[in-house]
N, C-alpha and C positions, 0 to 999 in steps of 0.2 A: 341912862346908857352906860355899860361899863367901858372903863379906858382899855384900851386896846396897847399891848408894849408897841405893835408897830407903828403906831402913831409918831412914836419919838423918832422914827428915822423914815419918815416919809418924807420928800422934800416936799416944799408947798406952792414954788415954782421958781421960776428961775429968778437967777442968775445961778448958775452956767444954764443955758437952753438946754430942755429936756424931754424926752416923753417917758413918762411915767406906766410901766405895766405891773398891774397887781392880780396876782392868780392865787386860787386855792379851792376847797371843796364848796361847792354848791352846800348854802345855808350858816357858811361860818363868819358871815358877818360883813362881805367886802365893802357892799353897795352904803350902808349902816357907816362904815369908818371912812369909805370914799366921801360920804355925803357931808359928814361931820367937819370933814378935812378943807373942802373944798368947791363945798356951795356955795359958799359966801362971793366967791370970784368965778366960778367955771359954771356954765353951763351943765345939764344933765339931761342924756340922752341917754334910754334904753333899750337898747336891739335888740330884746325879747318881743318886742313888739312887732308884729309886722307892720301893721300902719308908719310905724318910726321908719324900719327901712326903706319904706315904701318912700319914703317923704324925701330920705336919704341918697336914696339911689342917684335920680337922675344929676345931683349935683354934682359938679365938673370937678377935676382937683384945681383947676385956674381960680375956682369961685371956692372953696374948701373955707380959705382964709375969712374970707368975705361975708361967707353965707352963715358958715358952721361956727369958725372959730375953733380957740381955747375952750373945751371941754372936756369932762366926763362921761365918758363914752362905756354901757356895763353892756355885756354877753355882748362884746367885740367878735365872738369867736362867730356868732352868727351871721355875721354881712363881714368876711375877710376880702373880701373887696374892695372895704372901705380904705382898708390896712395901707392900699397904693396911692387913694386920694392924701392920705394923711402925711406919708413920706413925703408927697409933692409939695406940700403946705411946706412944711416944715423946714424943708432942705434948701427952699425959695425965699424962706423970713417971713413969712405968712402968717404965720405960730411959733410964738417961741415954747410951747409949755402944753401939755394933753397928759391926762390919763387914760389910757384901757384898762377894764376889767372884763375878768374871764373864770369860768369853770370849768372851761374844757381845753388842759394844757398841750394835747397835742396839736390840734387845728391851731389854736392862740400864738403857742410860742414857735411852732414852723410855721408860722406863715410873717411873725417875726422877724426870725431869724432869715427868710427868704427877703424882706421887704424894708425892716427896718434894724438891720443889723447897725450897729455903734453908735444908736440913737437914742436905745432906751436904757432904762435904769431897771432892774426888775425888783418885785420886793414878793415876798410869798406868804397869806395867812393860813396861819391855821386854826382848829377846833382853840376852842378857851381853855389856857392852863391855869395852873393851882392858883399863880398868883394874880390873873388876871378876875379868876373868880373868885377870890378871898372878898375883895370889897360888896358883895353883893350876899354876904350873911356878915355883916358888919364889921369888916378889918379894914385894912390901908390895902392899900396896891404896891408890894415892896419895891422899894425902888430896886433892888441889888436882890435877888433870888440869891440863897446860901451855894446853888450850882453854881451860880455866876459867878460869884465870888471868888469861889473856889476852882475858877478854873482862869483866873484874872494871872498873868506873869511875877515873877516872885513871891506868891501869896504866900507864906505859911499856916498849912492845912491847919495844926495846934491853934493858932492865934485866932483861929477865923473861928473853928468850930467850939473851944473850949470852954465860952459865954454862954455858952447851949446844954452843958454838963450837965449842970444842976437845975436843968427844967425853966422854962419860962409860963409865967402869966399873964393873965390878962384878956382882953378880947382877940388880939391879934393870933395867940395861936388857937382857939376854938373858932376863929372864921378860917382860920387853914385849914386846921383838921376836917369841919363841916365842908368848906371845898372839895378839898378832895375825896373825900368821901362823896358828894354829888357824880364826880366825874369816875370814879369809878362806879359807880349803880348807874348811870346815865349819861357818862358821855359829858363834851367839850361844847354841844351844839348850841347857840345861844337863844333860840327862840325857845326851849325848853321852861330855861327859865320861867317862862309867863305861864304856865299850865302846871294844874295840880297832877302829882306822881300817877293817879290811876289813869292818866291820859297818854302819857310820855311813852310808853310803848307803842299803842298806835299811833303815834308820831312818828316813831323810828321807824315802823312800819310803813306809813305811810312814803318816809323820805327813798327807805329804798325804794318803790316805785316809781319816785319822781325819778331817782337817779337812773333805774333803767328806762323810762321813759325820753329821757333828755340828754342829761351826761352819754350815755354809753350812747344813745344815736347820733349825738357829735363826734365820737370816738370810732366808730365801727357800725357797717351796714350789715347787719345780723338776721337773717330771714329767719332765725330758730333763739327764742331767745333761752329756753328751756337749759339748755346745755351750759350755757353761759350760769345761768339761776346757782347749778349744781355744783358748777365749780365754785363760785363765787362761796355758796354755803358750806362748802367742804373746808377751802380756804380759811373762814372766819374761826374753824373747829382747832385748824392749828397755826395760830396767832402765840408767837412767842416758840417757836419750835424751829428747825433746822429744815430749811423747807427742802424736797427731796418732789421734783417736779414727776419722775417717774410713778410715784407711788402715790399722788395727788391725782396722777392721770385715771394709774388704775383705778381708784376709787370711783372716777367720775365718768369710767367707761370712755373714756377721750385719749385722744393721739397726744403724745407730747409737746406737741408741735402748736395741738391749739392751747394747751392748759397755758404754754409760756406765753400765747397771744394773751390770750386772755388775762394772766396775772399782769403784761404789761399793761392792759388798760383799767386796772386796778391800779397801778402807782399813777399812770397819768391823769387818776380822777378825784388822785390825793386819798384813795381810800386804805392803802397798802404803801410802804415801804420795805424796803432789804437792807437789812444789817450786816453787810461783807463780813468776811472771816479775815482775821488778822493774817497778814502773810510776811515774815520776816525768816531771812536763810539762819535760822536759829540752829540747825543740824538735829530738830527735833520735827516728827511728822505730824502736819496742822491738820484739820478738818477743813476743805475750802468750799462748803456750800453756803449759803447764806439764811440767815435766819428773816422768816414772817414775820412783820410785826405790822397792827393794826393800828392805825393813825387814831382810831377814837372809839373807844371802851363800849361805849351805850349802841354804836353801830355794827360793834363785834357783838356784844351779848347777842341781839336781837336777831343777826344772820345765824345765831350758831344757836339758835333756840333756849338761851340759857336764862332765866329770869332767878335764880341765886345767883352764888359769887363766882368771881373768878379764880381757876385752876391757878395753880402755882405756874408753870408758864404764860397761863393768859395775863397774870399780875405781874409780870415778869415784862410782857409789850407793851403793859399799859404805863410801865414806872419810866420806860427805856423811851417810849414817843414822847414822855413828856418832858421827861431831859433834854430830851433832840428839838423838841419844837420850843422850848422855852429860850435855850441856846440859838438857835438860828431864830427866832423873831427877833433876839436884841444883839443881834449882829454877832455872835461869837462866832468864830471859823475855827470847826473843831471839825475833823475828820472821827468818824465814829466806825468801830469793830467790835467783834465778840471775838475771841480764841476757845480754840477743842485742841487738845491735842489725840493722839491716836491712842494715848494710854490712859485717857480720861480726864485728864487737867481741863476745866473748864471755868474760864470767869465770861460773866454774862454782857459786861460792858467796857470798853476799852474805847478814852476820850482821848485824843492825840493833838495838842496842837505844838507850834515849834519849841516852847518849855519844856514839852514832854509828855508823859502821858500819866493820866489818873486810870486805877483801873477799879471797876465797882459789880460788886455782886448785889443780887437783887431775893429778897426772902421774902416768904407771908409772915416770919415770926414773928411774934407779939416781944418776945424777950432774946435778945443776940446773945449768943454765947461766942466761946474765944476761939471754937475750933471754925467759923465762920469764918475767918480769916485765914486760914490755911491755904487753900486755893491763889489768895492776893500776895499770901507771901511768897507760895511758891514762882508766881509768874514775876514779882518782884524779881527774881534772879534772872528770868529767862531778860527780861526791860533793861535788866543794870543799869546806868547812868542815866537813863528818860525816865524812868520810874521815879512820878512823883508824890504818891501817896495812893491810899486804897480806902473804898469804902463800904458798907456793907447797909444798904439803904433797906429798910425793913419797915412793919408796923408794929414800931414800938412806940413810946413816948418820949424820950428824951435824946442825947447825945450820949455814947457811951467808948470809951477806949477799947479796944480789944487787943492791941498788940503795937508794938515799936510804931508800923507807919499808918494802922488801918482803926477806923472808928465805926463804929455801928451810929447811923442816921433814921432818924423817921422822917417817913415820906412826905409829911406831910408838911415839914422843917427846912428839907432839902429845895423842897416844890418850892413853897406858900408862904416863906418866913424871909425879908429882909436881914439881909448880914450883918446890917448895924443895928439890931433892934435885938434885944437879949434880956 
């Protein structure tokens, strides 16, 4: 089984009393890293089952403590019922300690937030990134992603990236590169892993089924799901683009009104995020729509019927999720933007935490050149004193300077390669 980063920042139970909620997309491994976490002491009960609930039901929340206990508790989202015995247990000393898991964040986290507001802890997985799946074409599990590092409070971008210059050997970076290279042809999803490549598309195929089958009928009572299909497939065509709900509509012969239903039950299934537009009174005119990006590569291919590579904006969502989901699995609180300006100034990525902000452009280039940094220098002035360095993440191979504060990185460096390992 591969190590999951969130393992390091799951509690395992109390002390302080807790309940534990873990959410993310159906198949990215919760049940898998709950069970590893916390079978050894909890109970495990899953409400995918009806006979489970069934079993479940009648018991009283006076008996919750008694009967049920301290457990693990998976697809909570299906008996939210429970949700009020569990708050009784707990608020009475009945349980000091529970996990829920969920794929369905709407029902799960409002019925939360209705039931067990200031009790829980929330933690969120997502698909496998670079560096959780380096170890499984034989490298290490970096401790410190070269992102991470680099975005750690007084780091100097020089000191961090400069070991990297002159190329590294060994196994470690051919299990990054073969990593990522996986998650771009296929995706974050970990049961892939066990099946040979001419199967893996009928899998993804397969999954989006299940997800209209299950997910979207926990999300939305839909007598027509056809319409739903079109948007959804329309959507995965532009992953890494400036999403523009009006002209999505058009396409899909749909009211605006439903396309926005519909993309929000897209993010609350973890399938979609939005990348906000930087908004600061610069006295220059921004772009403020938000850019699509697709949470996992092999699930976009497969909706957008694409079995080559990825367009220069699709490689553009796939490089930007994985920044985002490496970052927030190991706890970093970075607020994430793109900027447009109305005259064309465009950087693809803007990380902002209270140090300041990194800003990074995203290339297919195999080889960086120096006018790749133009755009980072120019927004440099617009940042002034926040601006903390620039990067231009690409498919190259090494680490390369391009200018005073901006370095050309390989993706697969930035991803899949520990900061102390050179």
């Amino acid at each position: 089984m591969l190590k999951r980063y969130l393992s390091r920042r799951l509690p395992l139970g109390p002390p302080p009393r807790r309940l534990v909620v873990l959410t993310g997309a159906r198949q990215v491994g919760k049940t898998t890293l709950a069970r590893a976490a916390y079978e050894a002491g909890l109970r495990y009960l899953n409400l995918d089952s009806p006979g489970e609930r069934q079993r479940l039901r009648p018991v009283s929340a006076e008996a919750w403590g008694r009967v049920v206990g301290e457990a693990v508790l998976d697809e909570v989202q299906k008996a939210p019922d429970l949700l009020e015995k569990i708050k009784w247990a707990f608020d009475e000393g009945e349980i000091g300690f529970s996990v829920l898991l969920g794929s369905s964040r709407i029902l799960l986290l409002d019925k939360v937030k209705e039931s067990l507001a200031g009790r829980v802890f929330l933690y969120e997985l997502w698909p496998l990134t670079c560096g959780e799946l380096a170890p499984h074409f034989g490298g290490g599990l970096p401790d410190v992603p070269l992102i991470v590092r680099l975005m750690e409070p007084g780091v100097d971008m020089a000191s961090v990236l400069g070991p990297f210059e002159d190329g590294v050997a060994g196994r470690e970076p051919a299990a990054a590169q073969a990593a990522l290279q996986h998650l771009l042809d296929w995706g974050g999803m970990p049961s892939l892993l066990e099946l040979p490549p001419e199967e893996r598309f009928t899998w993804l195929d397969s999954y989006q089924a299940t997800y209209l089958e299950r997910d979207l009928s926990d999300l939305a009572r839909l007598r027509d799901l056809e319409p739903f299909v079109t948007c959804h497939r329309l959507a995965a065509l532009r992953a890494g683009n400036i999403l523009s709900y009006s002209e999505l509509a058009r396409d899909a012969g749909l009211p605006v009104t439903t396309v926005r239903r519909y993309l929000r039950y897209l993010g609350l299934s973890y399938q979609t995020m939005l990348l906000p537009a930087w908004s600061r009174n610069l006295g220059v005119r921004l772009v403020k729509a938000p850019k699509l990006l697709w949470v996992d590569a092999g699930v976009q291919r497969v909706l957008s019927g694409q079995e080559g590579g990825l367009t220069g904006s699709q490689y553009e969502s796939f490089i930007i999720s994985q920044i985002l989901t490496t970052l927030w699995t190991l706890g970093v609180r970075v607020r994430a933007s793109y900027l447009r300006t109305s005259g064309g100034l465009e950087v693809d990525l803007l990380l902002e935490t209270a140090a300041g902000v990194l800003a990074l452009e995203v290339k297919t280039a195999r080889r960086p050149a120096a006018s790749m940094a133009r755009p980072i220098e120019r927004v440099r002035r617009l940042l002034g004193d926040r601006y903390l360095g620039g990067l231009v993440v690409c498919r190259c191979d090494t680490v390369t300077r391009l200018s005073e504060t901006v370095y050309a990185v390989a993706d697969w460096m930035l991803l899949g390669m520990d900061a102390h390992r050179s």
